[in-house]
C-alpha positions in Angstrom: 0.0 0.0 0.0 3.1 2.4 0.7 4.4 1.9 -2.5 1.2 2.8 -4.3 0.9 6.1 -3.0 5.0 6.8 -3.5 4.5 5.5 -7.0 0.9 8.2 -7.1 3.0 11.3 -5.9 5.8 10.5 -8.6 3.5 10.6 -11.3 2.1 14.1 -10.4 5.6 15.7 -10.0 6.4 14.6 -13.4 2.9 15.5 -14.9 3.7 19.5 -12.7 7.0 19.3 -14.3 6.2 18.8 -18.0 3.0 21.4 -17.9 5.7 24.0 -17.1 8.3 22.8 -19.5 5.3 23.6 -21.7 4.2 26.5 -20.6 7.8 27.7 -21.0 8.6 26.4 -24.7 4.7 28.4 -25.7 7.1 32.0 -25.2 6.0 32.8 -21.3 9.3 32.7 -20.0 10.0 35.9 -18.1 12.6 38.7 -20.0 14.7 41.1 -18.2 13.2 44.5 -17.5 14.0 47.3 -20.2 17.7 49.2 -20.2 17.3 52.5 -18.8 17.8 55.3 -21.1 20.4 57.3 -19.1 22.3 54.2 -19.6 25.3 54.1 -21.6 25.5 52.6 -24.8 27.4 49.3 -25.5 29.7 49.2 -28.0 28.2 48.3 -31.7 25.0 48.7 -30.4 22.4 51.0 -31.7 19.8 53.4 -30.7 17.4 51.6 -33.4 18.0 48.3 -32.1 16.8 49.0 -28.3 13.0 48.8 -27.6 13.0 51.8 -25.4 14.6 54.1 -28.0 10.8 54.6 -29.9 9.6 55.4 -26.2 8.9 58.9 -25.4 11.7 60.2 -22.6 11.2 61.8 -19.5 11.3 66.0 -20.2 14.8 67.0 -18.0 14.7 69.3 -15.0 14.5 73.3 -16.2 17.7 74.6 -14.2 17.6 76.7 -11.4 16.4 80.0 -11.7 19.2 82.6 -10.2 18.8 83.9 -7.2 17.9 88.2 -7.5 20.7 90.3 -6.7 20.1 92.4 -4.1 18.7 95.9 -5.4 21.1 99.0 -4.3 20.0 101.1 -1.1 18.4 104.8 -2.3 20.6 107.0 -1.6 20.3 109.3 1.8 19.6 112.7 1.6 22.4 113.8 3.0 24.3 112.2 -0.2 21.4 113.7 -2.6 22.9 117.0 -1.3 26.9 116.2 -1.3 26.9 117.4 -5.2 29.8 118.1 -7.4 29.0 121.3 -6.8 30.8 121.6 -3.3 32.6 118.4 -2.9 34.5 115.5 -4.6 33.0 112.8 -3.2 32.2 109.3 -4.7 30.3 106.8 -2.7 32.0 104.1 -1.3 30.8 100.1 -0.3 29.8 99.8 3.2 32.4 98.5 5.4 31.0 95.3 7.8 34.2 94.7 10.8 36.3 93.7 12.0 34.4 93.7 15.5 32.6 97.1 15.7 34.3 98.8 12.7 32.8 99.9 9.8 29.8 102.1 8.8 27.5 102.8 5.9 27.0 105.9 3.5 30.7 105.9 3.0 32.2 108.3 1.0 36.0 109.4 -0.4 36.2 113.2 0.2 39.4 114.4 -2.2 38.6 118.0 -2.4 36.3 120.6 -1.0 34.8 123.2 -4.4 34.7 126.7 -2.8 31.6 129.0 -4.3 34.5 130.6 -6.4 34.9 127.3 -8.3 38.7 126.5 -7.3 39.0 123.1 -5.5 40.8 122.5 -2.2 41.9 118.7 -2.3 42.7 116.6 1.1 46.0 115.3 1.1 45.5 111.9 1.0 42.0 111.9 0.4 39.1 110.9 3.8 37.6 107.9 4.4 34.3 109.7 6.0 30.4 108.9 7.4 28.3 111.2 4.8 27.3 113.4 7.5 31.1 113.9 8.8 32.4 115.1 5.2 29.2 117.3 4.8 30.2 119.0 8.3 33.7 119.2 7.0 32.6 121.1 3.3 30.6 123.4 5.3 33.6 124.0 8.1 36.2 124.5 4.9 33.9 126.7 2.7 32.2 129.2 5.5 34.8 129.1 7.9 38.6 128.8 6.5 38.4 129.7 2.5 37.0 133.7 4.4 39.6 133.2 6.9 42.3 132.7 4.1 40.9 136.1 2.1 41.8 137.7 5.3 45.5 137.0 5.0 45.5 138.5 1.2 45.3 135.0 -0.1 43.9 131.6 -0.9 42.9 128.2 0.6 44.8 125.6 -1.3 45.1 122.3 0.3 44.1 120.8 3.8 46.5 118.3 5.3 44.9 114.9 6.3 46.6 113.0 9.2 44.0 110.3 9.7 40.6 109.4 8.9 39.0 105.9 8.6 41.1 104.1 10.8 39.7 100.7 12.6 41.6 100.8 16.0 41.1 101.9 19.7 41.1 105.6 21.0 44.8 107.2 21.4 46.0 103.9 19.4 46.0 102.2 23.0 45.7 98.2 22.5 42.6 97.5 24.0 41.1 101.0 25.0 37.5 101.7 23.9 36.9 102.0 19.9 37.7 105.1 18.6 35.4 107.3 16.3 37.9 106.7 13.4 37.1 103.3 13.6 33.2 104.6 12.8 34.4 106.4 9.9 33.5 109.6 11.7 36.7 111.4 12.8 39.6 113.2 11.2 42.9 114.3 11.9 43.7 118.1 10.5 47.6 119.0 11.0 47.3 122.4 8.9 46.2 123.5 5.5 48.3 125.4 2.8 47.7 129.0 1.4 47.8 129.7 -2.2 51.2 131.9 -1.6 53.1 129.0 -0.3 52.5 129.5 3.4 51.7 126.1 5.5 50.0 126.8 8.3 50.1 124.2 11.3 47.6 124.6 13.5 49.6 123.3 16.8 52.7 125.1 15.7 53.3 128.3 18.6 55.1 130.5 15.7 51.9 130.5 13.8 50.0 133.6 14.0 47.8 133.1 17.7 45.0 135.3 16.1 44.6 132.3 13.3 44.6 129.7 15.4 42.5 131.3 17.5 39.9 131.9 14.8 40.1 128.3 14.0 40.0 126.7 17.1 36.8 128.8 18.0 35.1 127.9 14.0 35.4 124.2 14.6 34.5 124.2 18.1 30.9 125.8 17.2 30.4 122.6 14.3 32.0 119.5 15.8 31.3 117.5 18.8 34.4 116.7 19.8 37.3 119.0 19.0 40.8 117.6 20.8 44.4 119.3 20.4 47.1 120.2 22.2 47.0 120.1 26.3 44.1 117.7 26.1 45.1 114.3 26.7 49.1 114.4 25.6 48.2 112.5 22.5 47.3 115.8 20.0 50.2 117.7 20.4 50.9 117.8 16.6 47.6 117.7 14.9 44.0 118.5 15.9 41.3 116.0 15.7 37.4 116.7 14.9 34.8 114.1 15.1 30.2 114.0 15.3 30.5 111.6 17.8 27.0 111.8 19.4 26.1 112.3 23.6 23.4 112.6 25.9 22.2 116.0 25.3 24.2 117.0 22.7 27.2 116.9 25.2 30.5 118.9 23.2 33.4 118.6 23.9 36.3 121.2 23.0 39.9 120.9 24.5 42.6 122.9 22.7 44.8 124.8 23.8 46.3 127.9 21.9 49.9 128.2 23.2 51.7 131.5 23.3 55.0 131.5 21.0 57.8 130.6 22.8 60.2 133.3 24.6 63.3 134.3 22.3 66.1 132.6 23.6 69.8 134.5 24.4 72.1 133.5 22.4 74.7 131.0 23.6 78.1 132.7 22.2 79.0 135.9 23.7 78.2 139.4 22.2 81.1 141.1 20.0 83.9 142.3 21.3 83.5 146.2 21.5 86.2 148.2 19.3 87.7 150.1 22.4 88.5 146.9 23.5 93.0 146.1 23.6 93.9 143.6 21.7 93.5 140.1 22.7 97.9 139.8 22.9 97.7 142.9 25.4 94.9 141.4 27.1 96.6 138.5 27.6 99.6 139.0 29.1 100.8 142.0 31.3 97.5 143.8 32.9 97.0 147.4 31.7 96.2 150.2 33.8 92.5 150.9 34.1 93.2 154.6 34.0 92.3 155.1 30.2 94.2 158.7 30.1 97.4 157.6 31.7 100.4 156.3 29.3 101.7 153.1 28.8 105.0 154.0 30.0 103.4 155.4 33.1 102.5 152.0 34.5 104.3 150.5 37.3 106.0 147.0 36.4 104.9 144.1 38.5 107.3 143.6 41.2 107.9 147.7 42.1 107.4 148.6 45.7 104.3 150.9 46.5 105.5 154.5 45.7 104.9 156.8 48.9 102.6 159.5 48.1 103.7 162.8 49.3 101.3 165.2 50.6 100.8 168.5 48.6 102.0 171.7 49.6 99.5 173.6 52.3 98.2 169.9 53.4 99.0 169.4 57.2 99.4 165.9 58.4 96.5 164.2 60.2 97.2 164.2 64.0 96.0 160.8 65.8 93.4 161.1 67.5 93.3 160.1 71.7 91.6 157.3 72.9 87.7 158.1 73.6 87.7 158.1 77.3 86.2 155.3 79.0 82.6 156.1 79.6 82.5 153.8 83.0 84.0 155.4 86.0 86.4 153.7 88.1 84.2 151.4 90.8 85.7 152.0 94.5 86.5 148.9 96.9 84.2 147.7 98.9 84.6 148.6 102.2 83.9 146.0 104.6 80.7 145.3 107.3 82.0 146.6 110.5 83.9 149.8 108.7 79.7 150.3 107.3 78.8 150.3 110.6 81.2 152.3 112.4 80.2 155.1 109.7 77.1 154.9 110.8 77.5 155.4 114.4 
């Protein structure tokens, strides 16, 4: 009985296997899926020859779209009104650090246009705020061109020390930041007339009444106004900034030093024509009376000459002694002759 059903289960494992052999020789065996057509061709093979080439292909990616550029900031009104017309000054990029340096509505300030038309350039040109190089065209064409007319002549050039200058106050490593590292400071040394003149406005043999004049024009338009006897640091050069305070707080510390006193001269004066001659003068000594002769003058080692009294002089008599003005004390006499004198 066994064997009949092992012999039964044989028969339908062949019958399964040759269904599928004939399924398989009808065309239903399974092919491989289609070459994608990114692929890359085989060699000798053609476009024609693949199935998927007649299929439509997938429409590519557009590419990105690039990104807008950032449109340019209108400009401030206080540039609208920094024309040609009164100043050389083209913009400048904003400058972002290091730290806290930097500021925006930059400008390059080469040369202030006076109403005449003639340009005073800044030697080397300032890194300035807007609003700093406006206050410093106004300063140069109200103030200092009129102050140069008064000397019979002409502003020409201002001399720049420092402007734009990222760094701490005084140049001190790590002191607070300085307004030239805002953009909103200069440093003025002097400025040159038209007839060759440079005036420097810390030098003492400058005229006082000019610096004065100066000193008192910038301390009316700036905020801070430093020079020398302030702080030790602006003994050469005079430094003007907007920085801003509670209250409009000003500061103006500059001092206008007197010239200095005319020092005597260290050689001696000339020697006077009535003078002897230096041979004479050095070696035997001449008699001071200026009417007596040469020959008239005693030699060195002479005695002293007696002088004889003129005729009609008498000799002075010596004088006696002053007299003593204490008299002569008496002895004491003794106790018993007191008391015998009294009996």
């Amino acid at each position: 009985m066994f064997r009949g059903k092992a012999s039964t289960r044989a028969v339908l494992i062949a019958l399964v296997v040759l269904g599928a052999s004939s399924a398989w020789a009808q065309g239903e065996i399974p092919l491989p899926k289609p070459r994608p057509a990114e692929a890359p061709q085989l060699q000798g093979e053609r476009a024609a020859d693949r199935p998927e080439a007649d299929a439509p292909q997938a429409e590519a990616a557009p590419p990105p779209k690039p990104e807008p550029k950032p449109e340019p900031k209108p400009p401030s009104a206080c540039r609208l009104a920094l024309t040609d017309a009164i100043a050389i000054a083209p913009s400048l990029a904003d400058i972002a650090g290091p730290g806290s340096c930097g500021g925006t509505d930059l400008v390059k300030l080469e040369a202030v246009v006076l109403p005449d038309g003639s340009r005073v350039p800044l030697t080397p040109a300032a890194t300035l705020r807007c609003p700093m190089a406006s206050a410093l065209v106004d300063w140069v064409r109200s103030d200092l061109a009129p102050l140069a007319a008064s000397l019979a002549t002409r502003l020409a050039a201002l001399d720049n020390y420092d402007s734009y200058d990222c760094r701490g106050r005084n140049r001190v490593r790590g002191a607070k930041l300085s307004e030239h590292g805002r953009a909103n400071a200069i440093d003025l040394r002097g400025f040159k007339l038209a007839d060759g003149r440079m005036l420097s406005l810390t030098d003492r043999a400058a005229p006082r009444a000019v610096r004065e004049s100066v000193r008192q024009s910038v301390c009316d338009r700036f905020a801070t106004v430093l020079g020398p006897g302030s702080d030790g640091y602006h003994e050469e050069h005079v430094h003007l900034d907007l920085a801003e305070r509670r209250g409009g707080y000003k500061m103006c510390q500059w001092e206008v030093w007197e010239p200095l006193p005319v020092i005597a001269p260290l050689l001696p004066a000339e020697r006077p024509a009535e003078a002897p001659p230096r041979e004479v003068a050095a070696g035997e000594p001449q008699d001071r009376d200026p009417n007596r002769s040469p020959q008239q003058a005693q030699p060195e080692n002479a005695p002293p000459q007696q002088v004889e009294p003129e005729q009609g002089e008498q000799a002075a008599k010596p004088e006696p002694p002053p007299a003593s003005s204490k008299a002569k004390r008496k002895p004491k006499k003794s106790r018993g002759e007191r008391q015998s004198e009294l009996r």
